[in-house]
C-alpha atoms as a printed R data frame, in Angstrom:
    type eleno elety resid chain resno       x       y      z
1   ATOM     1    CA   UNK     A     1   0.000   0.000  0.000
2   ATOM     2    CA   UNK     A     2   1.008   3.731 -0.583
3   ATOM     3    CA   UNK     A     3   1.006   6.522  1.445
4   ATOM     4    CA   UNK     A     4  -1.918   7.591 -0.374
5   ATOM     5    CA   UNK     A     5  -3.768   4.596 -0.337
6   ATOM     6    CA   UNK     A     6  -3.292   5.145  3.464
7   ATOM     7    CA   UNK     A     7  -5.283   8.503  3.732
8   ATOM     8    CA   UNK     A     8  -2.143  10.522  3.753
9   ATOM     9    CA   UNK     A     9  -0.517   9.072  6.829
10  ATOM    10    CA   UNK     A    10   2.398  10.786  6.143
11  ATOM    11    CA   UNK     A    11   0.584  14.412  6.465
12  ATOM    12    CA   UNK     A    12  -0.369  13.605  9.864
13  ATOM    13    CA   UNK     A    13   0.430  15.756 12.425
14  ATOM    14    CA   UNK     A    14   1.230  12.386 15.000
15  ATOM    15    CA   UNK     A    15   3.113  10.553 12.473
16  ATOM    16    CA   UNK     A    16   6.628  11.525 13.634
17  ATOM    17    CA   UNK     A    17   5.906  11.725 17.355
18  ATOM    18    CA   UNK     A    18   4.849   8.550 17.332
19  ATOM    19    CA   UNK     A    19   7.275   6.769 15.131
20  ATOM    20    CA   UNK     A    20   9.804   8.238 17.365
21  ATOM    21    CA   UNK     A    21   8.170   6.891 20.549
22  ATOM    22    CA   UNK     A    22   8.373   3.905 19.170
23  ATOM    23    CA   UNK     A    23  11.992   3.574 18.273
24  ATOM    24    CA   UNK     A    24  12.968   5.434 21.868
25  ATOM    25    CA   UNK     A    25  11.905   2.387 23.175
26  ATOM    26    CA   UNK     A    26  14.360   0.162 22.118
27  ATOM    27    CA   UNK     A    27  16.867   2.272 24.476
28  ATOM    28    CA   UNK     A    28  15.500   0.996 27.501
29  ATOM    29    CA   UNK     A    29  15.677  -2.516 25.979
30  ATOM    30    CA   UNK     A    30  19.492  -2.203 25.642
31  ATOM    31    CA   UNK     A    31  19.605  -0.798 29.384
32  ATOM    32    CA   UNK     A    32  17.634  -3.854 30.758
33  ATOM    33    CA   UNK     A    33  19.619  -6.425 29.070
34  ATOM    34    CA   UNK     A    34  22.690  -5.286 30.235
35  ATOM    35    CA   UNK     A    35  21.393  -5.079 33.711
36  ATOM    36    CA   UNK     A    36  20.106  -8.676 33.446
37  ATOM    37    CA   UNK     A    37  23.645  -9.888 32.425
38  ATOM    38    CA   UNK     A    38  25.330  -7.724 35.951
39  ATOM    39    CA   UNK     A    39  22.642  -9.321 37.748
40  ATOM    40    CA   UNK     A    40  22.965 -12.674 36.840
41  ATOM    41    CA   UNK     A    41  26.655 -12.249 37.128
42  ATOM    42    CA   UNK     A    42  26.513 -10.723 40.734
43  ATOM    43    CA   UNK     A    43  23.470 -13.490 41.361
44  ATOM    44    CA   UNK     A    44  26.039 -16.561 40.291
45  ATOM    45    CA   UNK     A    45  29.140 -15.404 42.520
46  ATOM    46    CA   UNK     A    46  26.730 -15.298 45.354
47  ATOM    47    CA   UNK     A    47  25.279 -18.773 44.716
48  ATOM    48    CA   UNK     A    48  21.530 -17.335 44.099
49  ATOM    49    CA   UNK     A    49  20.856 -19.071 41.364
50  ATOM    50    CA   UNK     A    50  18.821 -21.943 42.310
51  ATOM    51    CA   UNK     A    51  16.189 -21.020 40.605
52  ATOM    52    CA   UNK     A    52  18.067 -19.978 37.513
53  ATOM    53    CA   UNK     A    53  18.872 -22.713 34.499
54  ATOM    54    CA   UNK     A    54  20.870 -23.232 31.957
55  ATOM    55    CA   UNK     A    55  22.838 -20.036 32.412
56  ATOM    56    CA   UNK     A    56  26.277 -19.601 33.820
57  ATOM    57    CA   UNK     A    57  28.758 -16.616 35.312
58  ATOM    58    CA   UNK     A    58  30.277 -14.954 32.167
59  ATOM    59    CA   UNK     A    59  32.105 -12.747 34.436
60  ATOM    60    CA   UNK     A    60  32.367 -13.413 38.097
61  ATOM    61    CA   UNK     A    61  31.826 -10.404 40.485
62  ATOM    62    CA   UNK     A    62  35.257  -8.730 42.274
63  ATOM    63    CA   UNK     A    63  33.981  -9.745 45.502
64  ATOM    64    CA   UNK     A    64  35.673  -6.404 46.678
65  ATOM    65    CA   UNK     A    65  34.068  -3.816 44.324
66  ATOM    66    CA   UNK     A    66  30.358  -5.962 45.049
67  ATOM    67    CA   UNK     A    67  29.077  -2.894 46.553
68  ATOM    68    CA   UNK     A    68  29.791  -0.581 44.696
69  ATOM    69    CA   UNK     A    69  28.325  -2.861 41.714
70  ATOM    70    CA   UNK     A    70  25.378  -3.305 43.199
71  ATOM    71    CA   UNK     A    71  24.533   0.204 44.070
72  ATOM    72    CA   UNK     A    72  25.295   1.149 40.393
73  ATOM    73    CA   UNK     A    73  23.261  -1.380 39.308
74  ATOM    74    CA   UNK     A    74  20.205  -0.428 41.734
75  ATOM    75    CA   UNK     A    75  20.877   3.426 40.505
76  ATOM    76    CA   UNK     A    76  20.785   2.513 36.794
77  ATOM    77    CA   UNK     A    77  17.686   0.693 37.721
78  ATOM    78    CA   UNK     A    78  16.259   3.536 39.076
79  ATOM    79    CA   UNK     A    79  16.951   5.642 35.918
80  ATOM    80    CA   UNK     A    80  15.329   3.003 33.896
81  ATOM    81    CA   UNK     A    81  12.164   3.568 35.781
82  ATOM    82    CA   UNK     A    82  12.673   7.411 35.585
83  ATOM    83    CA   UNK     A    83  12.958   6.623 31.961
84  ATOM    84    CA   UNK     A    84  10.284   4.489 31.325
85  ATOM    85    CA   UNK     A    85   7.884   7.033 33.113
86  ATOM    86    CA   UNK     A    86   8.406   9.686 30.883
87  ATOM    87    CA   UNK     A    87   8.072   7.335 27.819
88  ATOM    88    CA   UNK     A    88   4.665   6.211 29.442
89  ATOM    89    CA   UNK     A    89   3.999   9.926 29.900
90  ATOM    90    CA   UNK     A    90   4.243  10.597 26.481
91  ATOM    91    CA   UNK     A    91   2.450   7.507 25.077
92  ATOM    92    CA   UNK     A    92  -0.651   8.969 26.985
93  ATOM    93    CA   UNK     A    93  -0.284  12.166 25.731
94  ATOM    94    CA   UNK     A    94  -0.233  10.845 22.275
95  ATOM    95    CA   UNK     A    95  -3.359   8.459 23.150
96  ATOM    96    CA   UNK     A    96  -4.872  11.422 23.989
97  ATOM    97    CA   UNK     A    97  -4.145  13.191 20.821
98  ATOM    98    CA   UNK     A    98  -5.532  10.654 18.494
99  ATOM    99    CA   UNK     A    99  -8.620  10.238 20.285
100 ATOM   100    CA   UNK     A   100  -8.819  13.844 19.688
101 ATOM   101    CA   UNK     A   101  -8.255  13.685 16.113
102 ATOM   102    CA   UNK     A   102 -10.931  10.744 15.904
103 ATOM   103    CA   UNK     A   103 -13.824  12.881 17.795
104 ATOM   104    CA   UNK     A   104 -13.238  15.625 16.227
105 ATOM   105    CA   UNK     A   105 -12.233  14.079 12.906
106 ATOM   106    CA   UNK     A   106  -9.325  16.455 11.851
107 ATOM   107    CA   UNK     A   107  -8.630  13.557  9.136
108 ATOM   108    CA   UNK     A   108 -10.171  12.827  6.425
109 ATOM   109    CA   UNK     A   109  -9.191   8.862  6.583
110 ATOM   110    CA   UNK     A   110  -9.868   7.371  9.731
111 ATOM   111    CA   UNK     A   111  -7.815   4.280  8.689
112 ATOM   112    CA   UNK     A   112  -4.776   6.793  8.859
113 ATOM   113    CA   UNK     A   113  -5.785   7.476 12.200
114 ATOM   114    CA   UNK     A   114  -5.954   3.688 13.254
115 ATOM   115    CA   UNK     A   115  -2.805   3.175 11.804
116 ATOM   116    CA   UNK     A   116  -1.116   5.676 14.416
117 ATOM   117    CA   UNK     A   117  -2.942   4.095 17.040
118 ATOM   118    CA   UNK     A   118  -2.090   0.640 16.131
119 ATOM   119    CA   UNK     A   119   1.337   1.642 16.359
120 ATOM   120    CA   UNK     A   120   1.180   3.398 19.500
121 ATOM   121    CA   UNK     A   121  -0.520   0.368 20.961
122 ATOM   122    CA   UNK     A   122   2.689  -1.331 19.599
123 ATOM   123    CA   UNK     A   123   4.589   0.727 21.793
124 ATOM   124    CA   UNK     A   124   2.735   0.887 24.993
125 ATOM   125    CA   UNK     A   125   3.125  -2.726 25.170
126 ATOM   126    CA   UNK     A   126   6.975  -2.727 24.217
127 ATOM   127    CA   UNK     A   127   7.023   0.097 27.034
128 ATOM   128    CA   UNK     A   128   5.116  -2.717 29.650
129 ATOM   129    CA   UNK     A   129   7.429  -5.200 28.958
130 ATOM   130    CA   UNK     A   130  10.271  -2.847 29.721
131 ATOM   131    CA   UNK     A   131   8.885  -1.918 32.966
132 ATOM   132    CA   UNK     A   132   8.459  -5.459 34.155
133 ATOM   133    CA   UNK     A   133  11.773  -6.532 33.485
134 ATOM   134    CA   UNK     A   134  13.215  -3.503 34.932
135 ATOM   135    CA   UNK     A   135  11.034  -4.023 38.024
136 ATOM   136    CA   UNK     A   136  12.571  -7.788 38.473
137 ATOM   137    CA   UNK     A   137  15.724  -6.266 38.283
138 ATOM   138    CA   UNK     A   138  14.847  -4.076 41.121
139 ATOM   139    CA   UNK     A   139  13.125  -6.239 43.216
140 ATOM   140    CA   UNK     A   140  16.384  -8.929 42.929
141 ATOM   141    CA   UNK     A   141  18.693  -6.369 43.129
142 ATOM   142    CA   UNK     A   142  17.298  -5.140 46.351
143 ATOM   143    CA   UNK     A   143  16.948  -8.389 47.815
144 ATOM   144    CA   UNK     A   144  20.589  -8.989 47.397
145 ATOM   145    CA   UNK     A   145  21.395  -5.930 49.109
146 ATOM   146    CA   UNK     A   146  19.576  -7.026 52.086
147 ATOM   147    CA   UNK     A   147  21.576 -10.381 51.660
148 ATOM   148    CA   UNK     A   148  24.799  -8.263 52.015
149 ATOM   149    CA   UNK     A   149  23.461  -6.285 54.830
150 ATOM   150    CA   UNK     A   150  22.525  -9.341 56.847
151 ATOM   151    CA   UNK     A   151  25.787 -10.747 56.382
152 ATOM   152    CA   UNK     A   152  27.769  -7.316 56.930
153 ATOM   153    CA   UNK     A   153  25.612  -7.630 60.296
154 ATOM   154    CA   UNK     A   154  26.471 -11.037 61.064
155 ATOM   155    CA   UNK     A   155  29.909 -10.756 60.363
156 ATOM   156    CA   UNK     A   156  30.387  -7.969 62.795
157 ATOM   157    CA   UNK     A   157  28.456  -9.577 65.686
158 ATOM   158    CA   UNK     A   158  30.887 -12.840 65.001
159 ATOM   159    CA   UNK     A   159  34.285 -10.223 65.057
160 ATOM   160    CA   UNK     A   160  32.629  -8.165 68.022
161 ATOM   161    CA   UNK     A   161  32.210 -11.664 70.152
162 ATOM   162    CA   UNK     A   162  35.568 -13.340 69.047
163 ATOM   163    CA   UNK     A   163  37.183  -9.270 70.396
């Protein structure tokens, strides 16, 4: 089909705000599967993955930078979800200008209309399935600091008693 056959999709206000929401997305993609390979890693050198198959330690963790890994891990994390806020910001805002083009029917092709919306759909769900990766990688990366915690605190009760 051409652009013309499609009711002029390319004259349409939304048509480049929305194509570029959609390839934004891919961003946090690359973000998240980096932070799933220096969570696994950190995960594997502290024997938490019981739960895990098939995978193995590509890199094992300096045991004396861990902190500091896992608090840049937990703050890139936290960007991520920064990140994917705004992007979910803007999807609604764009939701909200298409269903203002369809009441008000500022085109003269509805179809070009459901095109944009088809796409943005696209992207709200590409944008979900973001979140709830980077939300696992939140949840396990806070978990393990609690592991380090509790054994920071154990360790210190055991050198305390032994002094």
């Amino acid at each position: 089909m051409t652009l013309r056959k499609k009711g002029l999709l390319i004259e349409n206000p939304l048509l480049v705000p929305v194509v570029l929401t959609t390839l934004y997305i891919p961003s946090t993609t690359v973000f998240n599967a980096r932070h799933r390979n220096d969570l696994f890693n950190i995960q594997a050198s502290m024997k938490t993955t019981l739960y895990i198959n098939g995978r193995e330690a590509r890199q094992a963790v300096n045991l004396t930078n861990f902190a500091k890994d896992l608090t840049a891990l937990s703050s890139s994390s936290a960007g991520i979800t920064q990140l994917c806020s705004t992007q979910s910001r803007i999807i609604k805002f764009l939701e909200k200008q298409i269903a203002l083009q369809r009441k008000e029917d500022v085109t003269q092709n509805k179809q070009v209309v459901n095109t944009l919306a088809e796409l943005l759909e696209f992207a709200k769900q590409m944008l979900e399935a973001e979140q709830q990766h980077n939300a696992y990688i939140k949840e396990s990366a806070q978990a393990h600091v609690q592991m380090v915690c509790l054994h920071f605190l154990y360790l210190t009760k055991i050198f305390s008693f032994l002094l």
